[in-house]
N, CA and C atoms as an extended XYZ file, in Angstrom:
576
Properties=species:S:1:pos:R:3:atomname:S:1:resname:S:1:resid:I:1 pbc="F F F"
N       113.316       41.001       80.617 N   UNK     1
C       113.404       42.140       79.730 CA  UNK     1
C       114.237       41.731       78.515 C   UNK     1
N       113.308       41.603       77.494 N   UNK     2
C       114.235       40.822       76.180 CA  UNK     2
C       114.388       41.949       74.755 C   UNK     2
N       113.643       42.889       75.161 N   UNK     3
C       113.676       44.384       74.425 CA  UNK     3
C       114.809       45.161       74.668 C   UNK     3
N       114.754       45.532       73.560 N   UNK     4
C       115.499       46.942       73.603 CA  UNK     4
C       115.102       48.227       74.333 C   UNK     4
N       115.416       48.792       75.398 N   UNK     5
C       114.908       49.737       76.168 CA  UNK     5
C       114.231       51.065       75.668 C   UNK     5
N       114.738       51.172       74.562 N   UNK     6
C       114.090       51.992       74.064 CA  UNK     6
C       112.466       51.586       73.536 C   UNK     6
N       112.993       50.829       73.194 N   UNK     7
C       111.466       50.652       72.472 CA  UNK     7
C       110.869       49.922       73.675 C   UNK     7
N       110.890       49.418       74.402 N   UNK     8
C       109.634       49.268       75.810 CA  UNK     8
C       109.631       50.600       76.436 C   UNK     8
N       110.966       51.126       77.060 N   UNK     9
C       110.579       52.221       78.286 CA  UNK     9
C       111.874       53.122       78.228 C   UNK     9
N       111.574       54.459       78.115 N   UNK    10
C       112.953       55.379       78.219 CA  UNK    10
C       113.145       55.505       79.892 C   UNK    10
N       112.690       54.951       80.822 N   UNK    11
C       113.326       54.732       82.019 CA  UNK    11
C       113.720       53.445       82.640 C   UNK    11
N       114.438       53.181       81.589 N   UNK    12
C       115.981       52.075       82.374 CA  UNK    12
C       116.493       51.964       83.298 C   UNK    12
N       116.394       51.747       84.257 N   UNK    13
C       117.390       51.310       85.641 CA  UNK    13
C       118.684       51.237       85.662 C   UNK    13
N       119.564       51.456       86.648 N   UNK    14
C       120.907       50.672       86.211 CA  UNK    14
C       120.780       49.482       86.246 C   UNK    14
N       119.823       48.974       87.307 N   UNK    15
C       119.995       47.421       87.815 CA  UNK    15
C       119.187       46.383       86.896 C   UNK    15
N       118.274       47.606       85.858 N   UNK    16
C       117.877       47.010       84.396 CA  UNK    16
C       118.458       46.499       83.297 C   UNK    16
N       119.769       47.527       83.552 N   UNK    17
C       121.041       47.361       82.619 CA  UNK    17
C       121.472       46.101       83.167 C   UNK    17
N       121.852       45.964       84.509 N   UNK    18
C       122.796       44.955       85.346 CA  UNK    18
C       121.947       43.542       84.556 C   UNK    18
N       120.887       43.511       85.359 N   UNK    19
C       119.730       42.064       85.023 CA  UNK    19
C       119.845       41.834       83.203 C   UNK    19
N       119.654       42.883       82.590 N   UNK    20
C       120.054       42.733       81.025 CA  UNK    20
C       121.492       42.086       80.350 C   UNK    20
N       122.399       42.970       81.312 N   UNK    21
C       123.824       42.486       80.537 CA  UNK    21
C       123.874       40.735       81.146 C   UNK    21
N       123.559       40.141       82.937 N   UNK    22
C       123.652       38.753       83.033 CA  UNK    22
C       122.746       38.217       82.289 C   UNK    22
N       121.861       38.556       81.276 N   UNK    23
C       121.256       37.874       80.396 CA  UNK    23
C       121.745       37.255       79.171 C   UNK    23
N       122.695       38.171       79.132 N   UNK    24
C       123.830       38.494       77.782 CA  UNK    24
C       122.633       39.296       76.588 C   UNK    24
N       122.051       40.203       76.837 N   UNK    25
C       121.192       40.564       75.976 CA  UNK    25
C       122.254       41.910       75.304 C   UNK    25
N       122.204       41.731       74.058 N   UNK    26
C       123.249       43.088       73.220 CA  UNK    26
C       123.319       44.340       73.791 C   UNK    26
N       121.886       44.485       74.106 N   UNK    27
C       121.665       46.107       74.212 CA  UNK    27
C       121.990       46.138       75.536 C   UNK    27
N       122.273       45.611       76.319 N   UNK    28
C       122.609       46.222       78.199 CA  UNK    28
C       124.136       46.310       77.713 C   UNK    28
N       125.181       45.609       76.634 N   UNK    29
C       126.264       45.641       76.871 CA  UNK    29
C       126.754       47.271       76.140 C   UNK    29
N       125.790       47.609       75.207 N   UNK    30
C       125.816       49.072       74.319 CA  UNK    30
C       125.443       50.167       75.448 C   UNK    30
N       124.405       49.658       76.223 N   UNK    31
C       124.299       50.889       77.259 CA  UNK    31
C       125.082       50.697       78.455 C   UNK    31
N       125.599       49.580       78.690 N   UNK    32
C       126.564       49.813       80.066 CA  UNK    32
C       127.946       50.866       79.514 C   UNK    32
N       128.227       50.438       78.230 N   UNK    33
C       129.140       51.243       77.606 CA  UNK    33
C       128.966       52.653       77.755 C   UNK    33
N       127.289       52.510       77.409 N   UNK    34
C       127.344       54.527       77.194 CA  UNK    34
C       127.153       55.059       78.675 C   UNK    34
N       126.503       54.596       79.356 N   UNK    35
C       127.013       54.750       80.807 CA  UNK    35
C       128.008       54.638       81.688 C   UNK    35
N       128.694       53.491       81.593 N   UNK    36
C       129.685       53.787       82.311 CA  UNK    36
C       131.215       53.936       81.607 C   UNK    36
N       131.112       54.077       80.325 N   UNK    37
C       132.359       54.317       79.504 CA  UNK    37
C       133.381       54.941       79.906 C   UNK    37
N       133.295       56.196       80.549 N   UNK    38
C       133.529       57.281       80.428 CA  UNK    38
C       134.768       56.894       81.708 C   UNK    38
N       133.527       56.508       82.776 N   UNK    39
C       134.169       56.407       83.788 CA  UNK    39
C       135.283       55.320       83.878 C   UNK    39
N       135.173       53.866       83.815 N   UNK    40
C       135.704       52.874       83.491 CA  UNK    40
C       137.262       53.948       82.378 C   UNK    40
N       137.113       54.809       81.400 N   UNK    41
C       138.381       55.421       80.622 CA  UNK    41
C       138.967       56.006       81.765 C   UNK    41
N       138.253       57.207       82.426 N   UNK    42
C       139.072       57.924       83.409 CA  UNK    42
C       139.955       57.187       84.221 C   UNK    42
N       139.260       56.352       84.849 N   UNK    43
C       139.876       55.221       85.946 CA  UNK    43
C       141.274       54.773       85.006 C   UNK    43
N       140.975       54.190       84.261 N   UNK    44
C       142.351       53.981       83.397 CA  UNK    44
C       142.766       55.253       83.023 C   UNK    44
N       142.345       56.212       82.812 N   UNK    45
C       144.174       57.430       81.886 CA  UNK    45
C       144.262       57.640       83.587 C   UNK    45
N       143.492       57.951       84.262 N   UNK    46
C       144.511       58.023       85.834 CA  UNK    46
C       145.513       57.353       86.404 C   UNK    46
N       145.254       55.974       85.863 N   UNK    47
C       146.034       54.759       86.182 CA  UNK    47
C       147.695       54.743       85.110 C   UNK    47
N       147.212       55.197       84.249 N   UNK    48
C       148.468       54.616       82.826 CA  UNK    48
C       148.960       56.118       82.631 C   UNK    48
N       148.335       57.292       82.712 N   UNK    49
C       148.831       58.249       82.423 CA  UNK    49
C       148.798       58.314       80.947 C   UNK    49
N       148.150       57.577       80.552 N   UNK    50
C       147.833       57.511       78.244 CA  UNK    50
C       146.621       57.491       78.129 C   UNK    50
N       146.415       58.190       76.980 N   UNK    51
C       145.026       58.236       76.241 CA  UNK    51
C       144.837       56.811       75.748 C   UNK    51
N       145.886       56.106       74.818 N   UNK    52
C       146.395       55.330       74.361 CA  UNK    52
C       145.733       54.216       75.151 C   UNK    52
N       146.501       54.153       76.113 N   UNK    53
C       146.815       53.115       76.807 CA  UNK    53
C       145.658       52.935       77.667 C   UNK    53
N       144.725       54.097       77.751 N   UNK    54
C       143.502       54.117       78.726 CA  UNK    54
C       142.500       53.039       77.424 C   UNK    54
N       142.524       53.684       76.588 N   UNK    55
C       141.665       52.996       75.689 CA  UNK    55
C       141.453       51.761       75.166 C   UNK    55
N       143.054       51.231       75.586 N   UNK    56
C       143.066       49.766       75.309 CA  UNK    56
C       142.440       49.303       76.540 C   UNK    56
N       142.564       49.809       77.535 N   UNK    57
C       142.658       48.977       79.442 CA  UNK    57
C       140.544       48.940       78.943 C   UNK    57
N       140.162       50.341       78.840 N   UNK    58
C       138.739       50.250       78.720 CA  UNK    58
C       138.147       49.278       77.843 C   UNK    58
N       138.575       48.744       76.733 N   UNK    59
C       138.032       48.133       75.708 CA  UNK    59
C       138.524       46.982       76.258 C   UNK    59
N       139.228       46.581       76.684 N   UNK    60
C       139.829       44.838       77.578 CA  UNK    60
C       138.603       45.153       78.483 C   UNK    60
N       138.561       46.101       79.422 N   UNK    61
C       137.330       45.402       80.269 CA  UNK    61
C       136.073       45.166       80.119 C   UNK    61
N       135.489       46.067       78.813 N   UNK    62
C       134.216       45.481       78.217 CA  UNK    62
C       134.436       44.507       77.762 C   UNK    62
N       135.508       43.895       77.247 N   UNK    63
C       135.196       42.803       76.465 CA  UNK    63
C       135.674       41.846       77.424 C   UNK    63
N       136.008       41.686       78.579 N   UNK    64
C       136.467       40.973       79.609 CA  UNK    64
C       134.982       40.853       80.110 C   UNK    64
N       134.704       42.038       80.115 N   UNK    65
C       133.178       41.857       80.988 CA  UNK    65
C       132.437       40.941       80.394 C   UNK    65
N       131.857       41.143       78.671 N   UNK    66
C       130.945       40.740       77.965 CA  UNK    66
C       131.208       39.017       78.068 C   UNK    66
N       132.604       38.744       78.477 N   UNK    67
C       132.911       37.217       77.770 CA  UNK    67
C       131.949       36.512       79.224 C   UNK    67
N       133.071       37.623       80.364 N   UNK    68
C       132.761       36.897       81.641 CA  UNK    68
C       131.160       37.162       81.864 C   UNK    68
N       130.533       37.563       81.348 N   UNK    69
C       128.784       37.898       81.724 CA  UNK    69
C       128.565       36.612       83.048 C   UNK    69
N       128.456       35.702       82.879 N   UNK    70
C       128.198       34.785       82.868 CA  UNK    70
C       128.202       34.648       84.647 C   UNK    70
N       129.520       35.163       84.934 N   UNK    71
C       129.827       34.783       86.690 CA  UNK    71
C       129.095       36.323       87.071 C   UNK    71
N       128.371       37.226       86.637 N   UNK    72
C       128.248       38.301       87.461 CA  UNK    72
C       126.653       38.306       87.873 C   UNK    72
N       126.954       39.058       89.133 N   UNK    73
C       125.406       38.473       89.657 CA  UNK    73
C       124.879       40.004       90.011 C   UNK    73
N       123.984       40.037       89.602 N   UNK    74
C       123.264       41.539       89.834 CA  UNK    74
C       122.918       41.811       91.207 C   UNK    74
N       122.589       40.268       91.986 N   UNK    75
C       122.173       40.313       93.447 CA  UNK    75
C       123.228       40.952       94.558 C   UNK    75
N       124.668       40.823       93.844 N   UNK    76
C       125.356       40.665       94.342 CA  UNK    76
C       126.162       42.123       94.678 C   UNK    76
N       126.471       42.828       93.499 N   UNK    77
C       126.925       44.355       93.181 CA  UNK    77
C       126.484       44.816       91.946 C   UNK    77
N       126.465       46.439       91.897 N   UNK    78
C       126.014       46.723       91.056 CA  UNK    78
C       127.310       46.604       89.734 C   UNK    78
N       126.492       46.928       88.360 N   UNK    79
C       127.412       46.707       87.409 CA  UNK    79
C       128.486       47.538       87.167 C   UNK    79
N       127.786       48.647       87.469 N   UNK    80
C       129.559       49.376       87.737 CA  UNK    80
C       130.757       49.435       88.377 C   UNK    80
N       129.979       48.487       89.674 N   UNK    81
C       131.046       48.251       90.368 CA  UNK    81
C       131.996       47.271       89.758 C   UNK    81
N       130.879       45.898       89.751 N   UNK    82
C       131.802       45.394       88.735 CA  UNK    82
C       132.578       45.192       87.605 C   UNK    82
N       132.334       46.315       86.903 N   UNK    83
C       132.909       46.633       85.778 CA  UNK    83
C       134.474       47.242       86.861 C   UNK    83
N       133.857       47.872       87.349 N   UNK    84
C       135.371       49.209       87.781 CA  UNK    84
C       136.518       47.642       88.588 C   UNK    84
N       136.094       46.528       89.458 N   UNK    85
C       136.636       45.268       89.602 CA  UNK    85
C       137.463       44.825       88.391 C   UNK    85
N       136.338       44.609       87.209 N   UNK    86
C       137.726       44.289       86.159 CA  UNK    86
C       138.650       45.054       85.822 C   UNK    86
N       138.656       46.541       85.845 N   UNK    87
C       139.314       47.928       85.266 CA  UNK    87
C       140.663       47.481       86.272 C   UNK    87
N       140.430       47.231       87.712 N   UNK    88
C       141.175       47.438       88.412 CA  UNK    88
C       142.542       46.453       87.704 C   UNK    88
N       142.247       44.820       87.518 N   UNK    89
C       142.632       43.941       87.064 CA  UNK    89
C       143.394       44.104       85.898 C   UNK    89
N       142.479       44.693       84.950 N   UNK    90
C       142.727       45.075       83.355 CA  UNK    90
C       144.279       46.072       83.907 C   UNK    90
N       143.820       46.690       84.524 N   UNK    91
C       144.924       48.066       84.366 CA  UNK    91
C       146.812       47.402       85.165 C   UNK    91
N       146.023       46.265       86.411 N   UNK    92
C       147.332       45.463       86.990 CA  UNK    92
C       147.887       44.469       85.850 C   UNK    92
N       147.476       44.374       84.825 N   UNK    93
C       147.693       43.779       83.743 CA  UNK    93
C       148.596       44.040       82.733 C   UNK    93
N       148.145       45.550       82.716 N   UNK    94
C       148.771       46.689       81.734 CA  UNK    94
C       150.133       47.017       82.360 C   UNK    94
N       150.215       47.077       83.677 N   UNK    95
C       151.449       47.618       83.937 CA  UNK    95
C       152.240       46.265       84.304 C   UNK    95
N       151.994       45.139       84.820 N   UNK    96
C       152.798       44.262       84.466 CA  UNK    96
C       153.120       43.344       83.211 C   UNK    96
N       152.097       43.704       81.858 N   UNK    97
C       153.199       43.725       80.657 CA  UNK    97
C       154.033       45.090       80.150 C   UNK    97
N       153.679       46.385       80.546 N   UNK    98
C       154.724       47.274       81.052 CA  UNK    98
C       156.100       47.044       81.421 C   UNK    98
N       155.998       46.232       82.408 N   UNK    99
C       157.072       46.202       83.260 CA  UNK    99
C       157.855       44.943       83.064 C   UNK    99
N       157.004       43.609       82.384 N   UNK   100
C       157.703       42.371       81.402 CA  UNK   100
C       158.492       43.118       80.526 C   UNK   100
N       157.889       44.193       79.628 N   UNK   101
C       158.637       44.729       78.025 CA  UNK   101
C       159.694       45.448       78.908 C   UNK   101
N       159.566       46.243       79.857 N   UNK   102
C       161.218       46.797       80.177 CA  UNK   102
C       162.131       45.787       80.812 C   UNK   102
N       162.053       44.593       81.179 N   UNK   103
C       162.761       43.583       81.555 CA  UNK   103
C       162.911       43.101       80.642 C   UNK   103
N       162.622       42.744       79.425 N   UNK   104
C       162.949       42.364       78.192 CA  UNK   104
C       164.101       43.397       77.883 C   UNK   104
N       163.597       44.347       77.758 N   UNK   105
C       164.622       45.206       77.477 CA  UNK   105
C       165.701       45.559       77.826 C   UNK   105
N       165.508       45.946       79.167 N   UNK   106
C       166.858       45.739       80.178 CA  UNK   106
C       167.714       44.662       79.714 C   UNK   106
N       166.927       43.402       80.115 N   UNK   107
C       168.064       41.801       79.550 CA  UNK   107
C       168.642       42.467       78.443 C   UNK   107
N       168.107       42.715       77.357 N   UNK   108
C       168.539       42.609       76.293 CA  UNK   108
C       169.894       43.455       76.305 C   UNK   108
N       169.684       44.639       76.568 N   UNK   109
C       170.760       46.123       77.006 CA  UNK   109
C       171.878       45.221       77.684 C   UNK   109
N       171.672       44.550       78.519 N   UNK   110
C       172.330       43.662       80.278 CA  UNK   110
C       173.508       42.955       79.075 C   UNK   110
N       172.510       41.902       78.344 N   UNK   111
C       173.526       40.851       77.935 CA  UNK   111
C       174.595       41.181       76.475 C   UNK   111
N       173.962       42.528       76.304 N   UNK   112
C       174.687       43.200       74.824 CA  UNK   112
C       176.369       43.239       75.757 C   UNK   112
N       176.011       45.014       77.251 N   UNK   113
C       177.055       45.015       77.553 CA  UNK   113
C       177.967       44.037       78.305 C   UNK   113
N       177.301       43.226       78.929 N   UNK   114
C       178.073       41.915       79.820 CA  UNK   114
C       179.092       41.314       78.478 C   UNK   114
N       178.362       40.392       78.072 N   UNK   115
C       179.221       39.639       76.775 CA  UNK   115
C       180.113       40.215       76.178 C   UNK   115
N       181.109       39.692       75.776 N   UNK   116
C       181.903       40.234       74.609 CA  UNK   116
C       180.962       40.111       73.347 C   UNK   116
N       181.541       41.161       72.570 N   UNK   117
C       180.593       41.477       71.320 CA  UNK   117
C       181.211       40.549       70.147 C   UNK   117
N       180.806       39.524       70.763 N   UNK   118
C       180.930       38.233       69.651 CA  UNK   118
C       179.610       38.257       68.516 C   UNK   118
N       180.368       37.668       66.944 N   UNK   119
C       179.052       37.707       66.527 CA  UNK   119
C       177.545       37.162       67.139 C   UNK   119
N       177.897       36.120       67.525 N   UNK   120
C       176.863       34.750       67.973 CA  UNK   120
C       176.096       35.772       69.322 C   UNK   120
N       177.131       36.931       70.128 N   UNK   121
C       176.131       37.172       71.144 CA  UNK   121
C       175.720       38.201       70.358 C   UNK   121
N       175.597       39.030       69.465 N   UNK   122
C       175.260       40.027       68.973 CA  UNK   122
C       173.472       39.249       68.142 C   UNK   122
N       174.033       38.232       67.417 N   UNK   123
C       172.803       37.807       66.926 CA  UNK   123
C       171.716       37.401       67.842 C   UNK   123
N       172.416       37.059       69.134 N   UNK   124
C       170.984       36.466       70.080 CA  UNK   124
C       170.675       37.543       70.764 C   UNK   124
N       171.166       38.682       71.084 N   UNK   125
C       170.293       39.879       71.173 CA  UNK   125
C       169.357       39.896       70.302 C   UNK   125
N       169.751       40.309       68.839 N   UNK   126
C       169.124       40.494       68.154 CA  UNK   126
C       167.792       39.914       67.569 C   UNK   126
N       168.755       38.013       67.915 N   UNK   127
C       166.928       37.107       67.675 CA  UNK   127
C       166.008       37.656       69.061 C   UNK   127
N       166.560       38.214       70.274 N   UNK   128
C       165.569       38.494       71.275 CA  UNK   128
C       164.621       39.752       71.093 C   UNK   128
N       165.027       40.718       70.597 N   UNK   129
C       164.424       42.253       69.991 CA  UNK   129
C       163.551       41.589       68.961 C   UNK   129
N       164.023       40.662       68.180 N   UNK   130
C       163.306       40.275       66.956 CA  UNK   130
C       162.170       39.713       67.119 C   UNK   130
N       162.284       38.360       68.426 N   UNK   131
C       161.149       38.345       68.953 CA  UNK   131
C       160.043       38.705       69.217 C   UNK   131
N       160.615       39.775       70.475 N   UNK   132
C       159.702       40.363       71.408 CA  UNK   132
C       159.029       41.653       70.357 C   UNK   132
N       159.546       41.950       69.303 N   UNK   133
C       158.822       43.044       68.067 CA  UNK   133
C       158.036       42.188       67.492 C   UNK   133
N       158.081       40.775       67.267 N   UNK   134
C       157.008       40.215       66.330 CA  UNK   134
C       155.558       39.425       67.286 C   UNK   134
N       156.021       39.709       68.862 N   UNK   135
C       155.140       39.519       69.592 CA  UNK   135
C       154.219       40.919       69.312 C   UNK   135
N       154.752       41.814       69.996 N   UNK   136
C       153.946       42.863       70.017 CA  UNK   136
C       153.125       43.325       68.719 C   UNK   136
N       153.402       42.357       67.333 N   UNK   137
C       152.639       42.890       66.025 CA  UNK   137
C       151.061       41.663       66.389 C   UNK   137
N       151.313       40.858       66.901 N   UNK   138
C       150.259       40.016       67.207 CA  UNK   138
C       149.392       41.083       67.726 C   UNK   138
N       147.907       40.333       67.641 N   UNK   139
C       146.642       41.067       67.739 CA  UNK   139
C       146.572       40.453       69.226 C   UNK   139
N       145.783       41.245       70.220 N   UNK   140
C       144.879       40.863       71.350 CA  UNK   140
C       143.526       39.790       70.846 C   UNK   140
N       143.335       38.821       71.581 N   UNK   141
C       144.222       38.230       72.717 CA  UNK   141
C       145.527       37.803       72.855 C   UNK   141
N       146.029       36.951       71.777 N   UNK   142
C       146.795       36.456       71.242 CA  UNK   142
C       148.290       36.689       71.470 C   UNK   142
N       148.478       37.857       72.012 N   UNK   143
C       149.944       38.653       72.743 CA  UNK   143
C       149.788       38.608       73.765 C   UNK   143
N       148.581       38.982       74.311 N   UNK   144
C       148.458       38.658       75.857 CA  UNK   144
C       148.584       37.306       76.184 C   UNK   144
N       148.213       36.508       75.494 N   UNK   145
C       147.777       34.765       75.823 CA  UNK   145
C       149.729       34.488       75.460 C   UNK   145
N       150.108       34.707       74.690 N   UNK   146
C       151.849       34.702       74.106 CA  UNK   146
C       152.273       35.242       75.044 C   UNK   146
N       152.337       36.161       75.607 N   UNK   147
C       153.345       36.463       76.949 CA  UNK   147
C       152.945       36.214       78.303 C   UNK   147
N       151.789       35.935       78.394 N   UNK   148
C       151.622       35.219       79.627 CA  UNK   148
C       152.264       33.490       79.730 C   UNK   148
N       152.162       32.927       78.622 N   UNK   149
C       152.846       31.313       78.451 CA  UNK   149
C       154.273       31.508       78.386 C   UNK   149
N       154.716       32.639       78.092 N   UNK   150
C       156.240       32.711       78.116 CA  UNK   150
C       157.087       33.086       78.492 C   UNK   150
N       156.429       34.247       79.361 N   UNK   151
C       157.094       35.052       80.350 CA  UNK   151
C       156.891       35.239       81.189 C   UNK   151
N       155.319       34.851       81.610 N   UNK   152
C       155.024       34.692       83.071 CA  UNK   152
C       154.986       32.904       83.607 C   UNK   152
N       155.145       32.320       82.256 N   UNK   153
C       155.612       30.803       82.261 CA  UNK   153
C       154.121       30.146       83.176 C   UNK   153
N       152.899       30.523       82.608 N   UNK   154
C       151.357       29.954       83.275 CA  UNK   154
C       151.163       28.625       82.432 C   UNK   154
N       150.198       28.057       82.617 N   UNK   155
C       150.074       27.083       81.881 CA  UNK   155
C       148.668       27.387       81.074 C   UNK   155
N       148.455       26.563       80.158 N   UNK   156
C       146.929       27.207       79.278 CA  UNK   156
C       146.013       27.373       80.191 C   UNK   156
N       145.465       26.561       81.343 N   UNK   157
C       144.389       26.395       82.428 CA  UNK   157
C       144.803       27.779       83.165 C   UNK   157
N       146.019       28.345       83.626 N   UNK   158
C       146.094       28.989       84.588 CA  UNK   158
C       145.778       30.666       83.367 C   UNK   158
N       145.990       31.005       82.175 N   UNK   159
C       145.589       31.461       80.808 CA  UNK   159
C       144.291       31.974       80.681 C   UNK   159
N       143.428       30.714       80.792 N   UNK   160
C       142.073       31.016       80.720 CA  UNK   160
C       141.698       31.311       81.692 C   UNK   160
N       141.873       31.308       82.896 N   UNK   161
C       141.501       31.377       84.000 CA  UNK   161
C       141.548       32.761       84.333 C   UNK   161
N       142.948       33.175       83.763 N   UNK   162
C       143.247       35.037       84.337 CA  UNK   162
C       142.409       35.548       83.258 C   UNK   162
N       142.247       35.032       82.303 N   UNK   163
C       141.727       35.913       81.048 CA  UNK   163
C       140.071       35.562       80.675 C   UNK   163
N       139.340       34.961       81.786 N   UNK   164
C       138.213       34.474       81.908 CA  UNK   164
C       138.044       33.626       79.697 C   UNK   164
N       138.769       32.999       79.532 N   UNK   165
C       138.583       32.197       77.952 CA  UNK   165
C       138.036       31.494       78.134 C   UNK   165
N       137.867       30.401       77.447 N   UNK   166
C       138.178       28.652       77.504 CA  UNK   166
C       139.158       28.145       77.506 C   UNK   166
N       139.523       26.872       77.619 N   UNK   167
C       140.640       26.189       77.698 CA  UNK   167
C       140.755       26.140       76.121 C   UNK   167
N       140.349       25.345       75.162 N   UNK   168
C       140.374       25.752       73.712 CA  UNK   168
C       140.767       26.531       73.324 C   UNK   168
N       140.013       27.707       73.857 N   UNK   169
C       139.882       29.048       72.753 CA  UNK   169
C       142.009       29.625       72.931 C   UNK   169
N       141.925       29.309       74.642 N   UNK   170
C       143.524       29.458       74.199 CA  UNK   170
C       144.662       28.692       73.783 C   UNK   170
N       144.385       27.154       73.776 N   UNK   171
C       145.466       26.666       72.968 CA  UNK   171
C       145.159       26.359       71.518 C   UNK   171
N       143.967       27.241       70.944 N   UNK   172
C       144.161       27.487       69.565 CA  UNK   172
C       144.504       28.612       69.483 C   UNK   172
N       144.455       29.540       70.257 N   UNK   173
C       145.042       31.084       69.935 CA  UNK   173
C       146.909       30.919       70.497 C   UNK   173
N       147.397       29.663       70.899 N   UNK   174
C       148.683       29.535       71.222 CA  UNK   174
C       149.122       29.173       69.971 C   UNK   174
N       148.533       27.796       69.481 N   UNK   175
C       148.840       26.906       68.348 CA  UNK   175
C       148.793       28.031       66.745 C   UNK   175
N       147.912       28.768       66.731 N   UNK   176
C       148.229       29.947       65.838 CA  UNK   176
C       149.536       30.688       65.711 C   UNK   176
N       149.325       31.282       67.036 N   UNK   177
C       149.810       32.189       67.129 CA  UNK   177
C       151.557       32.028       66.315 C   UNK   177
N       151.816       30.530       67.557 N   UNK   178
C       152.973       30.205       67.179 CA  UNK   178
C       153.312       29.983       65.439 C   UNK   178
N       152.423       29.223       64.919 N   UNK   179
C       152.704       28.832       63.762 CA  UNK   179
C       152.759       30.559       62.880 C   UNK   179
N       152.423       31.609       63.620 N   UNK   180
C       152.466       32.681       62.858 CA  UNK   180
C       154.047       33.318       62.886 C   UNK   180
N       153.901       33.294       64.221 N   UNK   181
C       155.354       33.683       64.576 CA  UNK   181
C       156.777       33.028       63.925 C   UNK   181
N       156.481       31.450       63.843 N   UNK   182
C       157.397       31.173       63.622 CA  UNK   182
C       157.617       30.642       62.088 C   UNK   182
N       156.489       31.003       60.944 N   UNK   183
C       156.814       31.585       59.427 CA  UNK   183
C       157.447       32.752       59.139 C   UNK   183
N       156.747       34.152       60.162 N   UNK   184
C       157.854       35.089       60.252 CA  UNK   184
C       159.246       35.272       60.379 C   UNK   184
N       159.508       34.044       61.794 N   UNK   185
C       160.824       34.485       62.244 CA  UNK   185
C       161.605       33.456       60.844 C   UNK   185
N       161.006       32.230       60.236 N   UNK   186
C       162.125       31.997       59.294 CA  UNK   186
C       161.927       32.583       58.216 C   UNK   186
N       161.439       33.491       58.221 N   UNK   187
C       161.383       34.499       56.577 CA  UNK   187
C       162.614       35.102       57.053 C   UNK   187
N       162.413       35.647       58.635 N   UNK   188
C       163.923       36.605       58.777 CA  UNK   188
C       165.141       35.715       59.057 C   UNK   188
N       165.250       34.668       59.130 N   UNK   189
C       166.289       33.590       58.931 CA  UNK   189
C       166.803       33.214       60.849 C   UNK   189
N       165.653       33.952       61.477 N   UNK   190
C       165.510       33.857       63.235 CA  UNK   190
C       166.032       31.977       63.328 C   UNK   190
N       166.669       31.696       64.049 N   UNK   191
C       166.712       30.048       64.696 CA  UNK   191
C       165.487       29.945       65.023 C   UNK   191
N       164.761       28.569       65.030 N   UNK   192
C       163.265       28.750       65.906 CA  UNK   192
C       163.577       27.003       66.269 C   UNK   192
């Protein structure tokens, strides 16, 4: 099926959709969307408790889905299921960089009051906030791929692997990234 469903047949299958999207054909990935969108969002604002935050988890797993096309087998489950498989992932994702940014934070709070409020510890708070704010201005993937190498301390292979990439695609989205980060941080006069 190398058509657009509409224009062959207004009765589509799901498992038409399924056999379409492991094809990588455009239009199964536009209608798995309009089909199972909805659901795949709910599943996330149930999960995150955000509109926000549902919308990012949903749009990571289509596009998690679309990259990964490749390993999903129609023989195997249907596509919603597997879609709702990545949601599950996407969303354990969300709350453990959740829960990285309040450990960032915490440290940061931790080592303000521990230390004496020397200049030198005052500034390395500060290069740490400074940081972790010029992470979070980075675009997806690119923050995700940045805090997984640095805070969950993975290696690029173990990177692509959680984030179904290439090995490439993420140590050029590292090698960027960094060189972005770290024109920023010496505009702000950050140590790097």
């Amino acid at each position: 099926m190398n058509v657009h469903p509409q224009a062959a047949d207004s009765a589509v299958t799901d498992a038409d959709v399924g056999r379409a999207f492991a094809e990588g054909l455009e239009w199964a990935l536009e209608e798995a969307y309009r089909r199972w969108g909805g659901l795949i969002h709910t599943v996330a604002l149930r999960s995150t408790g955000s509109s926000h935050d549902a919308d990012d988890v949903a749009q990571a797993v289509f596009v998690s889905a679309w990259r990964g096309r490749h390993r999903y087998s129609p023989e195997h489950s249907p596509l919603p299921a597997w879609l709702l498989g990545i949601a599950r992932r996407r969303i354990a994702d969300h709350w453990e960089t959740r829960t990285r940014e309040q450990r960032r934070l915490d440290a940061a709070g931790r080592a303000s009051e521990t230390e004496p409020a020397t200049e030198e510890s005052v500034e390395r708070v500060a290069d740490r906030v400074l940081i972790a704010d010029e992470l979070a201005r980075l675009d997806q993937p690119q923050r995700q791929i940045m805090e997984l190498a640095f805070y969950d301390d993975l290696t690029h292979q173990q990177i692509a692997e959680r984030l179904s990439l290439p090995l490439g695609t993420v140590k050029s989205h590292i090698r960027r990234s960094l060189l972005k980060l770290r024109s920023r941080l010496e505009v702000d006069g950050v140590a790097v």
